[in-house]
NUBA-505885 format. One record per residue (C-alpha): residue in one letter; residue number from 1; z, x, y; chain. Coordinates in steps of 0.1 Angstrom, whole numbers, m for minus. Layout:
NUBA-505885
- aa/i/pz/px/py/ch
- A/NUM/Z/X/Y/A
...
end
This chain:
NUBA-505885
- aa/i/pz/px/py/ch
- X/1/285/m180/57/A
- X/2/264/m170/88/A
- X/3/227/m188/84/A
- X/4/194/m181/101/A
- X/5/158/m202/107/A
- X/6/131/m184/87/A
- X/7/90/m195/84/A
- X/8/87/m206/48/A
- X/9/53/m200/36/A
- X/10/42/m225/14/A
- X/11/3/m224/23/A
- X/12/m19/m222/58/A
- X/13/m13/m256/63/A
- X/14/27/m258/51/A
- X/15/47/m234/72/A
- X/16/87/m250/72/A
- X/17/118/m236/89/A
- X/18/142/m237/70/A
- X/19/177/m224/68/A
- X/20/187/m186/49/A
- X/21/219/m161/51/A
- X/22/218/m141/77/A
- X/23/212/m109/51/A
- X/24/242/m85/43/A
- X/25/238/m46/45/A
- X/26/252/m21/23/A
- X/27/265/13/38/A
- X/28/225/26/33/A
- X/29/211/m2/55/A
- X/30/203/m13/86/A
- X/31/205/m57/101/A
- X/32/175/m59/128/A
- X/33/173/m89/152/A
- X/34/140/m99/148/A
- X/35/131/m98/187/A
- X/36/89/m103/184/A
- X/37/68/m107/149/A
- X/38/28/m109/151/A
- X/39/8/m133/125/A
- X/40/m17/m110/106/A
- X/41/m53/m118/96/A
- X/42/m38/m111/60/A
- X/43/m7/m134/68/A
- X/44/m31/m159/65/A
- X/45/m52/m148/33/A
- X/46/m43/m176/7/A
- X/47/m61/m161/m24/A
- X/48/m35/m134/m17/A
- X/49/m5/m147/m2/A
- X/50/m5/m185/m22/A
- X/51/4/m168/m55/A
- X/52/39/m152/m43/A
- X/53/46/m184/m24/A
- X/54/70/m203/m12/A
- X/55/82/m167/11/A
- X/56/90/m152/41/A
- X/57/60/m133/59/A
- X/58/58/m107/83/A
- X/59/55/m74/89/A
- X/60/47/m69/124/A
- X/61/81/m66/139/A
- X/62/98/m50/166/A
- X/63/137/m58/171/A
- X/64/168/m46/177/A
- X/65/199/m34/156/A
- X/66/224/m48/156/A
- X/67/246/m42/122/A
- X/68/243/m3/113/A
- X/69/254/6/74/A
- X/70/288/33/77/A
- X/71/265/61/62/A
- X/72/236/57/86/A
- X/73/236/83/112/A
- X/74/202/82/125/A
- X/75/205/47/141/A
- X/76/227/28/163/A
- X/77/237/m9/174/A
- X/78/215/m11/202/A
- X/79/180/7/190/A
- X/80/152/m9/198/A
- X/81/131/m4/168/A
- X/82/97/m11/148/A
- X/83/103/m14/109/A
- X/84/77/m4/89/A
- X/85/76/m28/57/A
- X/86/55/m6/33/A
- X/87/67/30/30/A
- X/88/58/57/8/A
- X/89/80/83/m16/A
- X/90/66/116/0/A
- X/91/67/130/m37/A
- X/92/36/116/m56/A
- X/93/1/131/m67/A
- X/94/m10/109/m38/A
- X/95/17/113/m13/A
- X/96/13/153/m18/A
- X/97/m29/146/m12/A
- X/98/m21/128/20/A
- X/99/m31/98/2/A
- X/100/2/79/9/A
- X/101/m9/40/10/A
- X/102/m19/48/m27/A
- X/103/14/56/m35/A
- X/104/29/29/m60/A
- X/105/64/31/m40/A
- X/106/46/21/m5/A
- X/107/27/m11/m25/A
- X/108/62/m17/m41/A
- X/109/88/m15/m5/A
- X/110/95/m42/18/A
- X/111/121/m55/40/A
- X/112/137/m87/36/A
- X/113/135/m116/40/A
- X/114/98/m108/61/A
- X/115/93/m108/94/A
- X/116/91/m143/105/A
- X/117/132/m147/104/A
- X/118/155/m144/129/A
- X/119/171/m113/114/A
- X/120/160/m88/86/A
- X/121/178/m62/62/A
- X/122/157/m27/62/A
- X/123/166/m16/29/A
- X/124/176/23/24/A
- X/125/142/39/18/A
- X/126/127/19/48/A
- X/127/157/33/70/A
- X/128/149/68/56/A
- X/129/113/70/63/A
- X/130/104/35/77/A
- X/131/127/31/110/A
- X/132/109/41/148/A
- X/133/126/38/176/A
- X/134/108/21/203/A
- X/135/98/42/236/A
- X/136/117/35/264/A
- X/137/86/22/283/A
- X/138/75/4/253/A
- X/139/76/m34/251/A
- X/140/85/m56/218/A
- X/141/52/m72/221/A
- X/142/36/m37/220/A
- X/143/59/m31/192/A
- X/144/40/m55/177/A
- X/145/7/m35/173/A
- X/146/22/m7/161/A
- X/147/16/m17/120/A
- X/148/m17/m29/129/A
- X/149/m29/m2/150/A
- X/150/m17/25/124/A
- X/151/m43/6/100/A
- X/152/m72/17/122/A
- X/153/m63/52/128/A
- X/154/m59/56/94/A
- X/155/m94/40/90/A
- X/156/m114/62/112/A
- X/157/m97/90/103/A
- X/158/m104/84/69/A
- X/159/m141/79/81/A
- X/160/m137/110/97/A
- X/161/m150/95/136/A
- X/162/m156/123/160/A
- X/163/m162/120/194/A
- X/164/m201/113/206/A
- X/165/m208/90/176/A
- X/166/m218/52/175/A
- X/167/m194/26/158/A
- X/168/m208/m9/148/A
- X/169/m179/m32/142/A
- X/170/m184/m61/122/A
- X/171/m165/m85/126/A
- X/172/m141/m92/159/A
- X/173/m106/m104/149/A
- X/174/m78/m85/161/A
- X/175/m87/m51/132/A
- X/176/m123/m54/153/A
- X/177/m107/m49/183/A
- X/178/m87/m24/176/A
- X/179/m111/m1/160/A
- X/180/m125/m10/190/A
- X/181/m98/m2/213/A
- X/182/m91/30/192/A
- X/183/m132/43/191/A
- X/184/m134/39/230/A
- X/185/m99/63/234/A
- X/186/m112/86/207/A
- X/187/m150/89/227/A
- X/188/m173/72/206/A
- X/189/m205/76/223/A
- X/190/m219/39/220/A
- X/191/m194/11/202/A
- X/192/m212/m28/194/A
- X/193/m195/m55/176/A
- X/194/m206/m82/162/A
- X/195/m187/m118/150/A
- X/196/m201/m156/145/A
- X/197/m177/m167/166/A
- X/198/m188/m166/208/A
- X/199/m149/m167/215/A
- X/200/m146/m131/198/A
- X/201/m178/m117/211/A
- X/202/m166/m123/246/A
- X/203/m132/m107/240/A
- X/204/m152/m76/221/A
- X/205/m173/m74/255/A
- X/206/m144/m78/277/A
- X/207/m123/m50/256/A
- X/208/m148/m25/254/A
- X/209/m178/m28/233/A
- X/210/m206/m17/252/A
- X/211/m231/m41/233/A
- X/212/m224/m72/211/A
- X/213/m243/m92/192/A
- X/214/m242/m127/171/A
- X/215/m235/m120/132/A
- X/216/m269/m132/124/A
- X/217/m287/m112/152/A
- X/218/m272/m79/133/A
- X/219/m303/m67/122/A
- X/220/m318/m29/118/A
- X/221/m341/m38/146/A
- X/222/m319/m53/170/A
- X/223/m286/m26/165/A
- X/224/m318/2/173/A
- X/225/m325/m18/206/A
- X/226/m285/m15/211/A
- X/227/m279/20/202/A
- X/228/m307/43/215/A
- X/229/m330/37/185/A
- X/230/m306/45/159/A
- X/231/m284/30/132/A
- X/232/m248/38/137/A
- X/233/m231/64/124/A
- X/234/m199/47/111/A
- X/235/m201/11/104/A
- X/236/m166/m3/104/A
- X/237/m171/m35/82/A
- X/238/m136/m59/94/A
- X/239/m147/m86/75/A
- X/240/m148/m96/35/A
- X/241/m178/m119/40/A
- X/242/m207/m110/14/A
- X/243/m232/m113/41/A
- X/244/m216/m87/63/A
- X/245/m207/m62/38/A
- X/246/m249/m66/29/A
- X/247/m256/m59/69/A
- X/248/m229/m29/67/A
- X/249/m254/m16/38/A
- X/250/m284/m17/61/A
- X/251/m271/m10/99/A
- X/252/m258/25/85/A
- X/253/m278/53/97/A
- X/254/m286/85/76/A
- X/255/m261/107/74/A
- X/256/m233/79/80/A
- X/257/m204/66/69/A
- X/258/m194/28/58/A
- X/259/m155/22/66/A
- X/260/m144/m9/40/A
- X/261/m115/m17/63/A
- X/262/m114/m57/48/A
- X/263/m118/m67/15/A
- X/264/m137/m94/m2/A
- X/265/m123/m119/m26/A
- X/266/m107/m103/m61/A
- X/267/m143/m109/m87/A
- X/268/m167/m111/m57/A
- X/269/m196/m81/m66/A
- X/270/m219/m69/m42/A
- X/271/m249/m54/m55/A
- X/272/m260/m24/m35/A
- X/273/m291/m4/m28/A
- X/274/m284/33/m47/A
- X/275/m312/50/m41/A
- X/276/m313/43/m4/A
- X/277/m276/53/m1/A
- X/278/m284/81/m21/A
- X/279/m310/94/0/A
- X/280/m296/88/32/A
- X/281/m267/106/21/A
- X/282/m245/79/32/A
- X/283/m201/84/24/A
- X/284/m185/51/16/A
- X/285/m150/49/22/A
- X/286/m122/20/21/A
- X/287/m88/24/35/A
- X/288/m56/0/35/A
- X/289/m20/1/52/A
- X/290/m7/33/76/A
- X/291/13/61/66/A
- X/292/42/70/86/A
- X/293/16/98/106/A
- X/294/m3/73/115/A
- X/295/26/52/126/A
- X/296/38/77/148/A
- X/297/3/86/163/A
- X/298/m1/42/167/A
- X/299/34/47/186/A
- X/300/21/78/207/A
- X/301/m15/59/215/A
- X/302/7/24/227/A
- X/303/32/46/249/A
- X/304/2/66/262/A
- X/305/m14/36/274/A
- X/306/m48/53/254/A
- X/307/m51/23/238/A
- X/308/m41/m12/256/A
- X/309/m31/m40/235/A
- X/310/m13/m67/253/A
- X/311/m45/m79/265/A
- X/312/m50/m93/230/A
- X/313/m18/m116/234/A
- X/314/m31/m152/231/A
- X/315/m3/m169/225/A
- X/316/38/m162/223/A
- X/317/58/m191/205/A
- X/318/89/m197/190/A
- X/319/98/m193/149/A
- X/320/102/m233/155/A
- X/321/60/m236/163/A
- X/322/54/m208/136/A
- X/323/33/m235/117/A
- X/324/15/m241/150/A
- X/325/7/m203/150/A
- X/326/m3/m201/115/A
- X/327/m29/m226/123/A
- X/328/m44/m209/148/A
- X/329/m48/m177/130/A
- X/330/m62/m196/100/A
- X/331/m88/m215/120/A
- X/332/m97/m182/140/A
- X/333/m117/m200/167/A
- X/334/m92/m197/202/A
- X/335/m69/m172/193/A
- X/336/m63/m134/189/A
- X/337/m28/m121/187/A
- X/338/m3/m147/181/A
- X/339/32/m134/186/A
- X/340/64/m156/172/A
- X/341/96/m148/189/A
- X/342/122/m161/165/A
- X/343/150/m165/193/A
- X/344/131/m182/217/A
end
């Protein structure tokens, strides 16, 4: 019996490796060597990841193949690949109204064991419609972004951004800077961030916001001084913090559009102000996950070079310092992207 070191998730503070079977495949299925796996912001949610604990995490992988399933004819041992872990059933009232991360089959699908492992089985349906090869000129650690990067561009295109408008992004974690990232390659005409932290206003700054500003400095009066003396048209709220969802409510100019890209807390209520939405005529949308289009276009943006992302690479360690990594995602204070590379 062939075994391999996997992350155990037990909570943000008790990550253990610890030993599984490497994972057998069936004639349907694909064995990826895990090559590069990034921590998510979500990875280290507790109210939502405590509850299915102790498991595997991960879902921003790139690898290699290197066991392919007799009936698979798409692949090869060899591929350099990114596995998608959520995937959708293309048939579905919401699949067939291109809402696919709706879809009960995508919230359902998942490889397995997770992404922090030093292998992974993609099941059939993931092989089907969840499997991209890698681009020749693309990286594993640019394979990494391809999940996350999917998320934005199918958050501003659910917010329907066109070119010439202003983007306030609160919040400046890794999702911030993407939207980031992604608004400046689609031609947003002004884009500010805000954060509490100095650490990710600096990187905001450095990666392409043309103004930023400290959390509690996000006021109406201070994002008119910042933006031509107007409110921005999309406000791209990347943070579940009452307080910032409250300021996404009043930085929204008329006309506008609130993106809900992070969640609060399950049981939190926000109260909000009706009649001003009303009559402002501001569209509130929320968005979760990527559909394999916006995978593809994620892959096509990271190939391109439109939108850089190594530059968000703070730190590369191996599966054996995962619960080094998942410490510094939890305290969020020095850190952007942290990468494990389970065969380092």
């Amino acid at each position: 019996m062939k075994t391999m070191n996997v992350a155990m998730y037990y909570n943000n503070n008790d990550v253990k490796i610890e030993k599984m079977q490497i994972p057998t495949i069936s004639e349907n299925e694909l064995l990826v060597k895990v090559q590069a796996s990034g921590i998510c912001g979500s990875d280290v949610m507790e109210w939502y990841r405590i509850k299915k604990a102790p498991l595997v995490l991960g879902h921003e992988i790139a690898g290699d193949i290197v066991e392919v399933g007799k009936n698979v004819k798409k692949y090869k041992v060899g591929d350099r690949v990114f596995v998608s872990h959520h995937v959708p059933c293309n048939t579905c009232r919401f699949c067939l109204n291109n809402q696919h991360t709706l879809c009960h089959t995508l919230h359902s699908t998942n490889f397995y064991p997770g992404g922090f492992a030093e292998y992974l089985k993609v099941p059939e349906i993931n092989v089907d419609r969840g499997t991209f090869l890698l681009p020749k000129e693309m990286s594993y650690d640019e394979g990494v972004f391809i999940e996350p990067l999917a998320c934005v561009v199918r958050g501003l295109r659910t917010a329907e951004m066109k070119a010439g408008q202003s983007i306030l992004i609160i919040g400046s974690g890794i999702s911030g800077l993407l939207n980031i990232k992604l608004a400046h390659a689609w031609h947003a005409n002004r884009i500010i961030a805000t954060d509490v932290s100095d650490y990710r206003l600096q990187m905001a700054k450095k990666l392409g916001a043309d103004g930023v500003l400290q959390a509690k400095d996000a006021n109406v009066e201070n994002i008119k001084k910042s933006n031509d003396g107007k409110l921005a048209d999309i406000v791209v709220l990347c943070t579940g913090a009452s307080s910032a969802v409250k300021q996404a409510l009043q930085l929204v100019d008329a006309g506008g559009t609130i993106l809900f890209f992070a969640p609060t807390e399950p049981g939190v209520d926000i109260p909000f102000p009706l009649f001003d939405l009303w009559n402002k005529g501001v569209m509130m949308v929320s968005t979760y996950a990527g559909s394999p289009k916006d995978i593809v276009m994620a892959i096509d943006l990271i190939s391109s070079k439109k939108v850089l992302v190594t530059d968000m690479i703070t730190h590369k360690l191996p599966l054996s310092k995962a619960a080094e990594g998942f410490k510094l995602v939890a305290h969020a204070q020095d850190s952007m992207k942290v990468i494990l590379e389970p065969h380092k």
